[in-house]
N, C-alpha and C positions, 0 to 999 in steps of 0.2 A: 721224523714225522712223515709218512708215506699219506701218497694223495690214492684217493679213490680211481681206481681204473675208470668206471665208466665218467666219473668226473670231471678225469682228464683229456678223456675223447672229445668229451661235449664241450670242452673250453676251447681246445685248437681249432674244433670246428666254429665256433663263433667266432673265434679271434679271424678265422680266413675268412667269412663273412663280413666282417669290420673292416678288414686289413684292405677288401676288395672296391668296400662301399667309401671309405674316406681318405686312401691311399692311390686311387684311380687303377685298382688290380696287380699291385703288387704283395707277394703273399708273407703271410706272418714268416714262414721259414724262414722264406728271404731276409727280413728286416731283424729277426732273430738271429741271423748271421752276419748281417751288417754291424750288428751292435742297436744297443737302445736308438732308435731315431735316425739312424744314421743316415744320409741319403736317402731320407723318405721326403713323400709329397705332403706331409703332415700338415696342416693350415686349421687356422680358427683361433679359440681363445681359451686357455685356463686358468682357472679364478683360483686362488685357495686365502685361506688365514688360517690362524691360528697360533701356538704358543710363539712368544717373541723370543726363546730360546735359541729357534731354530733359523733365526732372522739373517746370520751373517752367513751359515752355511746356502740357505734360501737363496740369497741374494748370487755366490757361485755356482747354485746347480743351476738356477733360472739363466745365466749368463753363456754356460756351458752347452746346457742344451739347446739354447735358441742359438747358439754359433752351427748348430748342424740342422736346426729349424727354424731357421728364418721366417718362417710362416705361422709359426703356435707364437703367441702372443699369452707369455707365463706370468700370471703378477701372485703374489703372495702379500696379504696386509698382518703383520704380527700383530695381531687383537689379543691374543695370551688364552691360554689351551680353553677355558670355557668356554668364549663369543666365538672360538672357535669350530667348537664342537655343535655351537647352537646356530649358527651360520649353517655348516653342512646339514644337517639336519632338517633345517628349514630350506634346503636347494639354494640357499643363497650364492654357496662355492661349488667345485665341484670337488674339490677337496681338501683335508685340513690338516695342520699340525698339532698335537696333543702330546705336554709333556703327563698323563694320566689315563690308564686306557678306561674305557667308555664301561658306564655300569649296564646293567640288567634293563634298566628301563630307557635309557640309549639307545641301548643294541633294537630292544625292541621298537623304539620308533625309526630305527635305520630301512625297516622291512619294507615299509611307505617310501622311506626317502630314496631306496635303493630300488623301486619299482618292483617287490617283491624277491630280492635279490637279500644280500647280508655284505652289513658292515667290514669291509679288508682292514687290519690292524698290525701295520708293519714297522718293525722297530727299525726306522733305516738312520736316524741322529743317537750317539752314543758319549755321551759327553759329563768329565765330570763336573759338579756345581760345589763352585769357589767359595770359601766361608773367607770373604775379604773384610779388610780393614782398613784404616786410614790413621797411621801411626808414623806420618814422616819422620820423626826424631829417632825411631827403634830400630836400632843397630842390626836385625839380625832376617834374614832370606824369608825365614818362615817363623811363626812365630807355634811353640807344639801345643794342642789341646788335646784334653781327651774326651771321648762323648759326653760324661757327665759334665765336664766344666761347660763346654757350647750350649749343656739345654739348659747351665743355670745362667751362662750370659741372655740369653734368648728368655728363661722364664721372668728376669729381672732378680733372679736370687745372687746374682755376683755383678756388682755395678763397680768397680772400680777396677784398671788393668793392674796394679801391684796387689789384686787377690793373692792370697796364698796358693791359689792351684794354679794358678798362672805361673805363678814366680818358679814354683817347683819345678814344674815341666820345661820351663827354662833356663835353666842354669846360666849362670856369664851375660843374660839380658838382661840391659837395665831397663825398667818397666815404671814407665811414668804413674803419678797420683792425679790419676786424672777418669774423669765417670766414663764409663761403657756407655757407651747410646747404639742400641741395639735397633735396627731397623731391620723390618718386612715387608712383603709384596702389599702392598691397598685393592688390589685384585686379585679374582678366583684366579689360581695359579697351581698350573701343574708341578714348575719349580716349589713353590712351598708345599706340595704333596708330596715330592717328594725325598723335602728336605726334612720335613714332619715325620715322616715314613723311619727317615734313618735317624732321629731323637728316639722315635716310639722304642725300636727294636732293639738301640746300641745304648742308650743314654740312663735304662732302668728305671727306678722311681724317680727321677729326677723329672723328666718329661711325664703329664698326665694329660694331656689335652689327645692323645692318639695319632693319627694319619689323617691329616686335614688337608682342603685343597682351599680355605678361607683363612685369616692368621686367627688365632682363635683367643686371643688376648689383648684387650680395647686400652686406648689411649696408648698407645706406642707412634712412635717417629714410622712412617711410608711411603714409599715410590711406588708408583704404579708403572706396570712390565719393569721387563729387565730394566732398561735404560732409565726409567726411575729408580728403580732400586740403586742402580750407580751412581747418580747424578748426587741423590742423598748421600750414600756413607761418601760420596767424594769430597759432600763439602761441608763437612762438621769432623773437624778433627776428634778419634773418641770413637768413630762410628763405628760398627763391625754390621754386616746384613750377610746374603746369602745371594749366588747367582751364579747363571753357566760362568765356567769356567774360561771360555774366551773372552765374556769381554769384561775381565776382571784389569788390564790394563795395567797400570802403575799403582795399583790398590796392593798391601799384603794379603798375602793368602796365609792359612792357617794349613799347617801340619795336621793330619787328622793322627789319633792312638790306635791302632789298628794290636793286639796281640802284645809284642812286647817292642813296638817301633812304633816313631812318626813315620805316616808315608805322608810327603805332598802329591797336590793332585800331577795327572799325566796324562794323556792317551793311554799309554801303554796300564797305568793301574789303574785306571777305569774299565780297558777290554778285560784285564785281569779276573776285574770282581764280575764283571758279565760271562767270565766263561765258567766262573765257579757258580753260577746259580743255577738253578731249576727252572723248565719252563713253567708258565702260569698254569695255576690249576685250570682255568677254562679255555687253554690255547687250543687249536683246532688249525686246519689248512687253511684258514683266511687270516685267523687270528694268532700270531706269532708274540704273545705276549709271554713276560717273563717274570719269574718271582726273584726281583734282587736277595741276597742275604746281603742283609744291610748290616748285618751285628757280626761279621766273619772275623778269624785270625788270623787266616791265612797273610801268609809273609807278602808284600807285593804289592797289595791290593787297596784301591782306594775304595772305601763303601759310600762316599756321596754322592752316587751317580745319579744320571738323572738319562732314561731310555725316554728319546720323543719320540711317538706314534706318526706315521703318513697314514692317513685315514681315508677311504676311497670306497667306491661302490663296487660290488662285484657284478651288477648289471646297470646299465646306463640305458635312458629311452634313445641316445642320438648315437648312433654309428661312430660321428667325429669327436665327440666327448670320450669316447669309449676310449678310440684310439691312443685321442693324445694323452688322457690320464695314465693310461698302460705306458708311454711311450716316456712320459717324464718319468714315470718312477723308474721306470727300467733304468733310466740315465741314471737316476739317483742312485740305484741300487748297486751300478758298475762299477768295477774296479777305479775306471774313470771320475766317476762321482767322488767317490769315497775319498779317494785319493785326493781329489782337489776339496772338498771340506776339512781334510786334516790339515792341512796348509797353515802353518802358524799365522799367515797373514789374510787367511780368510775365516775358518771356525775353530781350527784346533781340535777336531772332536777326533774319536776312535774309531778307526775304517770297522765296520761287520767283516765277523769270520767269511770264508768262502762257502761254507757250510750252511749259514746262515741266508747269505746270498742264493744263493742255490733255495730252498727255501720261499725266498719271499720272490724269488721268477716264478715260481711252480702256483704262487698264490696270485699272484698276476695272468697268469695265463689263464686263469679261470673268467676273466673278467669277458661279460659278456654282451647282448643287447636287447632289452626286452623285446617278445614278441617272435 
């Protein structure tokens, strides 16, 4: 995805405009060669929320980055991708995490929010989303499902774990006679969009409710964010729900059918199915969105993934806003980030290709200041 020449002019020159007014004239190159933030004079505040997916990696890259900016003051509230999305939009942050990228009439209220500028849509958290369970007594790592069996746990059309599709796909597990209590998000959720997303496309007639980012089927067991969502299947034996993959903890996780294998989840088969997808049909130089194939056979490959958005404005009215949103993502986006998010004791998620990185600096670099 090549950026516009004159595009690119116009963005370094505002970034040295920025760099000069809230860095006290130390220049973008410069700090582009330092590394994200690195020994810069960075100072002030940024605000973000958004999907609580992104909460544990959040919590590493805030800690990382203010080790070299002592001075930006990062907070992130996991409100979960909608209050997230409706936060930035309303100026309340100055930027958000969304596990769902922003529709048509988003975008178009961003033009306001963004002082005339458009919404940045960078997929910088890759992670896959756990279909856990709470089955202390069950002998075995991973228990196998195949899409259609999950969307009839999920529709309520298979309530008991010694179902016959269960049993099947398990050979040698013994499977207790005991109800499936299927639990979902109680809030708009980017995770259940796009856990909906991978029923709609892998699961066949089985799933008919579509690509939701609300659970679209009343009176069921719910946690609200991730940490609800856990709290629940933790403590009703029976349970099975849906969540990032890091903080799946001492829950089992399910084996997904992928072709003619269970894969369990991984980093590694999460970046798998992300490198085997398409970009988004309306992805553009701000907007780096992606079309998972959710329904793939490929060998390897986990399809529950779940890509969380950094959402950010491509012009800011305040020079220092400007600055340090450009300055945390950049951290985010670095090898250095990424790396410290995979961290099994921080997020677990899948670093972004180099390709990819490459990419969302160039979409960064456009970030400007009105006026």
């Amino acid at each position: 995805m090549k950026l516009a020449g004159s595009r690119r002019l116009a963005g370094f020159a505002a970034l040295s405009a920025l760099a000069l007014a809230a860095c006290g004239g130390e220049s973008a190159a410069d700090d582009q060669t330092a590394g994200a933030g690195a020994g810069s004079e960075l100072s002030g505040s940024v605000a973000g929320s958004g999907a609580s997916s992104q909460e544990a990696a959040m919590l590493g890259w805030i800690a990382g980055f203010m080790d070299d900016n002592p001075d930006v003051d990062v907070t992130y509230d996991p409100t979960g991708s909608g209050t997230g999305r409706e936060q930035f939009l309303n100026g309340t942050v100055l930027f958000a995490g969304t596990d769902a990228t922003l529709d048509e009439e988003e975008l178009a209220a961003g033009v306001d929010r963004c002082f005339g500028g458009e919404v940045i849509e960078l997929p910088l958290y890759i992670s896959p989303i756990a279909v856990v369970y709470n089955l202390p007594q069950v002998d075995a790592e991973h228990l196998n499902m195949d899409p259609g069996t999950i969307a009839g746990i999920f529709t309520g059309e298979i309530t008991s774990w010694d179902d016959p599709a269960i049993v099947a796909a398990n050979p040698g597990v013994e499977l207790p006679d005991l109800p499936i209590i299927p639990v979902n998000r109680s809030d708009d959720s980017g995770t259940t969009e796009n856990f909906t997303a991978y029923l709609a496309e892998a699961a066949g007639d089985v799933w008919t409710h579509g690509e939701v980012e609300s659970w679209p089927i009343p009176g069921t067991q719910s946690g609200a964010q991730t940490s609800g969502m856990i709290d629940v299947v933790s403590g009703a034996e029976g349970a099975i729900g849906y969540a990032d993959a890091s903080r799946a903890g001492d829950l089992g996780t399910v084996a997904v059918g992928v072709g003619e294998e269970y894969v369990p989840f991984s980093p590694e088969a999460a970046a798998a199915v992300v490198d085997a997808s398409p970009e988004g049909e309306d992805a553009s130089d701000l907007r780096l969105t992606v079309d998972l194939a959710r329904d793939t056979t490929e060998a390897g490959t986990y399809p529950i993934v779940l890509i969380s958005y950094s959402v950010a404005c491509s012009q800011y009215d305040d020079p220092a806003d400007a600055a340090n949103v450009k300055a945390f993502l950049e951290y985010v986006a670095s090898p250095e980030g990424q790396e410290r998010a995979a961290r099994p004791d921080v997020a677990g998620s899948a670093p972004i290709s180099p390709d990819l990185r490459e990419r969302v600096l160039s979409a960064l670099d456009l970030i400007t200041v009105t006026g």
